[in-house]
N, C-alpha and C positions, 0 to 999 in steps of 0.2 A: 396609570393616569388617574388624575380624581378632578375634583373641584370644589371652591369652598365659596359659599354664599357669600359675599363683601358689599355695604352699604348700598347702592345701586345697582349690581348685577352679579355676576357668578364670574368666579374665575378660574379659567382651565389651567389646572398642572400638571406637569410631566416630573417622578418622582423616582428615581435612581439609584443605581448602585447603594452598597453595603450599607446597612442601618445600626449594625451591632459596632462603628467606625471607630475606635479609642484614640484616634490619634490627631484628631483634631474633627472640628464640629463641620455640618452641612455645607457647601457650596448651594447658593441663592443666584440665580442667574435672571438677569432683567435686562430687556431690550429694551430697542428705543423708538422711535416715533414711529407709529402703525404698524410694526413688525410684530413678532413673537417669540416664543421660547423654540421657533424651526430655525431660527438664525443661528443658535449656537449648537445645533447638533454634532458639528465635525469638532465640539472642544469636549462633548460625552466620554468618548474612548479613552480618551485620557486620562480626565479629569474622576470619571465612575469607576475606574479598578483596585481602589482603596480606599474613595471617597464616595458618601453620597452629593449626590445633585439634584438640585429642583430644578427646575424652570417653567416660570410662568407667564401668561398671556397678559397682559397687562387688561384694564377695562375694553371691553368693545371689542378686544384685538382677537387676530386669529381665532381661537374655539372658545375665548372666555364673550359674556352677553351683557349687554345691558339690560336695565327696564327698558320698556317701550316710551320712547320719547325724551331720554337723559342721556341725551346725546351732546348737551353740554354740560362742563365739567372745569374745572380747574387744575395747577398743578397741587393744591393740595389737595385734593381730592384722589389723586395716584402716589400720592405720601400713607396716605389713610389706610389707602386700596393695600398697599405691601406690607406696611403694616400690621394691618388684621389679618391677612397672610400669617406673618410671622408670627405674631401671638397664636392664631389656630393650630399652627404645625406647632407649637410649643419650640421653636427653635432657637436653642441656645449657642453661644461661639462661633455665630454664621461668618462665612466668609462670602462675603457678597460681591457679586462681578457686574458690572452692571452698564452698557454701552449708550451715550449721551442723554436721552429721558431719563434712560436706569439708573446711569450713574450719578445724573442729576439728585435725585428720589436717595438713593441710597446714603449721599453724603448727607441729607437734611436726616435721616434715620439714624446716621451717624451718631448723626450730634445730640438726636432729643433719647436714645434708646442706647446709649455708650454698655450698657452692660448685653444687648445681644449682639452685639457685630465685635467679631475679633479683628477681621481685616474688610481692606476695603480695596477693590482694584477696580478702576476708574478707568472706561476703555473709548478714545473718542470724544472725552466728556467736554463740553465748554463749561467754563465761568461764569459766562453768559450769553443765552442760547441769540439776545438781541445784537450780538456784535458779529454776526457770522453775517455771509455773503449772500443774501436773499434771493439775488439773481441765478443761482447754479441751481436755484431748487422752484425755480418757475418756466420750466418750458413752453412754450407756446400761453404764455399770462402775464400777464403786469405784477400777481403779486402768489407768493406758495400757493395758498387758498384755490385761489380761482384757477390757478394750472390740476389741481389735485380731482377737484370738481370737472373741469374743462375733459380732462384728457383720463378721467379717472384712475384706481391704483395700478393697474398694471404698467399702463401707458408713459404714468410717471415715473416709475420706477426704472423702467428702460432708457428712457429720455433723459432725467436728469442722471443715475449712474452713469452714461453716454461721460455726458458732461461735466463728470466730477471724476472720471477713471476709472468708476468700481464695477468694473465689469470683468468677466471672467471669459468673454469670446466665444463661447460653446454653450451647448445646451442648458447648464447649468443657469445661465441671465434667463432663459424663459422661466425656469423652475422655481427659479427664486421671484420672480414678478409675480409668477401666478399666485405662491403664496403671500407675497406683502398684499396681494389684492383681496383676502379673503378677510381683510378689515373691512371695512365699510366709510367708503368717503367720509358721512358726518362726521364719525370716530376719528379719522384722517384729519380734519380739520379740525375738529375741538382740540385733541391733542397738542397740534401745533398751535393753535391761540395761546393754550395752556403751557405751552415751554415759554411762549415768548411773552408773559404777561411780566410787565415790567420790574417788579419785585424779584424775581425771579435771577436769581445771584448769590453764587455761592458765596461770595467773602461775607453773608449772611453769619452763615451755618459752618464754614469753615476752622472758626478760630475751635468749637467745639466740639469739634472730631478724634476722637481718643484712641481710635481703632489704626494698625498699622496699614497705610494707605501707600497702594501703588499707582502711579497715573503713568497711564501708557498712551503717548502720544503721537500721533503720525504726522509725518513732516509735511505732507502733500494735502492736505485737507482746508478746502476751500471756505468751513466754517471754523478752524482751530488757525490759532497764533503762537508760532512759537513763546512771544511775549506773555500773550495769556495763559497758555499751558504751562510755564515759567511760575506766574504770579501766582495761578494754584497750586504748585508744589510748594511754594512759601507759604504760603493761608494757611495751609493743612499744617500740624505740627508733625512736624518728620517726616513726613511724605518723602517718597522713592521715587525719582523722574524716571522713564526709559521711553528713549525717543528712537522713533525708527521713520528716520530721512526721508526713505523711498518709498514709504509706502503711503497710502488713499487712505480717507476717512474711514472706508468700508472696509478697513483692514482686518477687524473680528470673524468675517466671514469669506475675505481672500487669504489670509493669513493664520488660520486658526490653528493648528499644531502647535506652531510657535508663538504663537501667542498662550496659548494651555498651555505649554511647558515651561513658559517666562511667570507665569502667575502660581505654577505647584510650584514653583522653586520659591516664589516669594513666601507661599502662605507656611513649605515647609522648613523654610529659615537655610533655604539649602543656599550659597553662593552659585553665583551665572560668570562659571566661569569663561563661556564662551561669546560674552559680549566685551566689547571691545569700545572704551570711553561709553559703557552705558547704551550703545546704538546701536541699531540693525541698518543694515542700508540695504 
């Protein structure tokens, strides 16, 4: 574990597997709104026994800090943040994973930074974080914000996964609440302002992505369209669609074996030969 000073606060990382790696460059792993780098633990095992892996706390999140009182922020401002990440670890040919905030973040890195990202896999990501169903993600509130506030992170995190599917029925929903809750409301909220600030649309950044780009979409997700999910594997040049039917937004962390195994096969050029028309069901 380390951490690297970034523009307004410090940010924690978790820093993996083989360093000496010749056969292709780092895995860069970035989550998404209030979460951290505990989200993708179960795709480590995999993805660390020939590869190394970051992953990082975004600003605010999980063990990474702010200053005191920059508790607003912008999305370019977590453009910045990963960035100077990237530039500090010196990381070349990253292959960046990166789940809706992340993979937000990652395709605009894409496009301004084409010689450090070789691939790009896109997990969960919207198009546009404004066209999702705002309702699934405000339990007991009129609007996200004041449910997030209201019921604070745990609360919400149980409530709406309730209401979107992504729940696991066992001990594990409490474990993972308590972590999403070791953000911090403001953080919580700035965040989400921050994905949904109008600009904020890939077919921006998209035509300029040079990196081979997988967008893996789940069919069940109450802020993804299949249409939309559709529109960004066209934006992207070459972009790789793999859609899987049955499963929830939250699939990075209900699904994560197979989902690690669908992303080494992509980064190692290896064929999937066990998907069938491209889908999981």
């Amino acid at each position: 574990m380390t951490s690297i000073d970034v523009n307004q606060g410090t940010l924690h990382i978790i820093d993996e597997g083989p360093r000496d790696d010749a056969h292709c460059g780092p895995f860069l792993m970035v989550h998404g709104l209030a979460r951290s780098g505990f989200f993708w633990k179960d795709w480590v095992p995999l993805l660390s026994r020939e590869h190394r892996v970051i992953r990082l706390d975004l600003r605010g999140c999980g063990d990474s800090s702010l200053l005191p009182g920059a508790t607003s922020f912008s999305f370019e401002d977590l453009v910045s943040d990963v960035r100077a990440v990237i530039a500090a670890l010196d990381l070349r040919a990253v292959n960046y994973v990166g789940e809706s905030t992340g993979g937000l973040v990652g395709t605009v890195i894409a496009a301004r930074d084409p010689e450090r990202i070789a691939t790009l896999s896109l997990v969960s990501t919207p198009t546009r974080p404004a066209d999702g169903d705002p309702g699934t993600k405000s339990p007991g509130a009129a609007t996200p914000e004041d449910s997030l506030r209201e019921l604070g992170l745990e609360q919400w995190w149980l409530q709406s996964r309730a209401m979107t599917g992504d729940l696991f029925g066992d001990e594990r929903d409490q474990e993972y609440a308590s972590m999403f809750a070791r953000t911090p409301v403001p953080v919580a909220v700035a965040m989400w302002r921050a994905m949904h600030e109008p600009d904020v649309d890939l077919s921006r950044w998209a035509a300029g992505v040079r990196a081979r780009t997988l967008i893996l979409s789940p069919g069940r997700s109450t802020s993804l369209s299949a249409g939309g999910q559709q529109e960004l594997a066209e934006l992207i040049p070459g972009a790789e669609l793999h859609r899987y039917p049955g499963w929830t937004h939250g699939m990075y962390f209900l699904h994560p074996a197979e989902l690690a195994a669908d992303v080494l096969r992509f980064v190692d050029g290896q064929p999937d030969n066990s998907r069938k028309r491209g889908e999981h069901t």
